[in-house]
N, C-alpha and C positions, 0 to 999 in steps of 0.2 A: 504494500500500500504506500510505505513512505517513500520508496524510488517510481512511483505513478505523479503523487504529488509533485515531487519535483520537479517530472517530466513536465510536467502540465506547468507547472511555474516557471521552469526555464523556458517554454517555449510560447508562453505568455511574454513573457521581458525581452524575447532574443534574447536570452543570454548562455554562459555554458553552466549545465548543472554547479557547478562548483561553484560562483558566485551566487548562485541564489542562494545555496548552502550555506556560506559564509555569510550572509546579508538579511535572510529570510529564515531563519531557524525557527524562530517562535512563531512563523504563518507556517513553516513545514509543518510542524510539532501539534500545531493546532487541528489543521485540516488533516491530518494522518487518524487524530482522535476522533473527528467529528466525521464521518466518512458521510452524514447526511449533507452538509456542508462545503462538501468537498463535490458532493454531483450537482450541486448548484456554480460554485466556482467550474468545473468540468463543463456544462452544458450552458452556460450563459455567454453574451456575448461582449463586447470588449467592454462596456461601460459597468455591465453587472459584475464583470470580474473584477472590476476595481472597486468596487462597492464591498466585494468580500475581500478581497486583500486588505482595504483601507480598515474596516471595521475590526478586521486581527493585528494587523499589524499597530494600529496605533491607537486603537480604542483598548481591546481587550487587555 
């Protein structure tokens, strides 16, 4: 589950896994737990994905 997440996050950002990693832990760690949460970030489309990035990463 957690190497999906980050697929899906690196290829949200263009970036290479390894920087999300190091930059995005606590949205990995997040969305690895919530796996409901994770098929909204998965199936949404660019604005919705940043709606659940923004709401983990700097809310929660």
């Amino acid at each position: 589950m957690r190497e999906a997440v980050l697929h899906h996050l690196a290829t949200y950002f263009e970036a290479f896994p390894y920087q999300v990693e190091f930059f995005d832990k606590k949205v990995i760690d997040h969305l690895t737990l919530n796996p409901g949460q994770f098929e909204v970030f998965k199936k949404g489309d660019m604005a919705e994905k940043w709606i659940v990035y923004r709401s983990i990463k700097y809310l929660v």
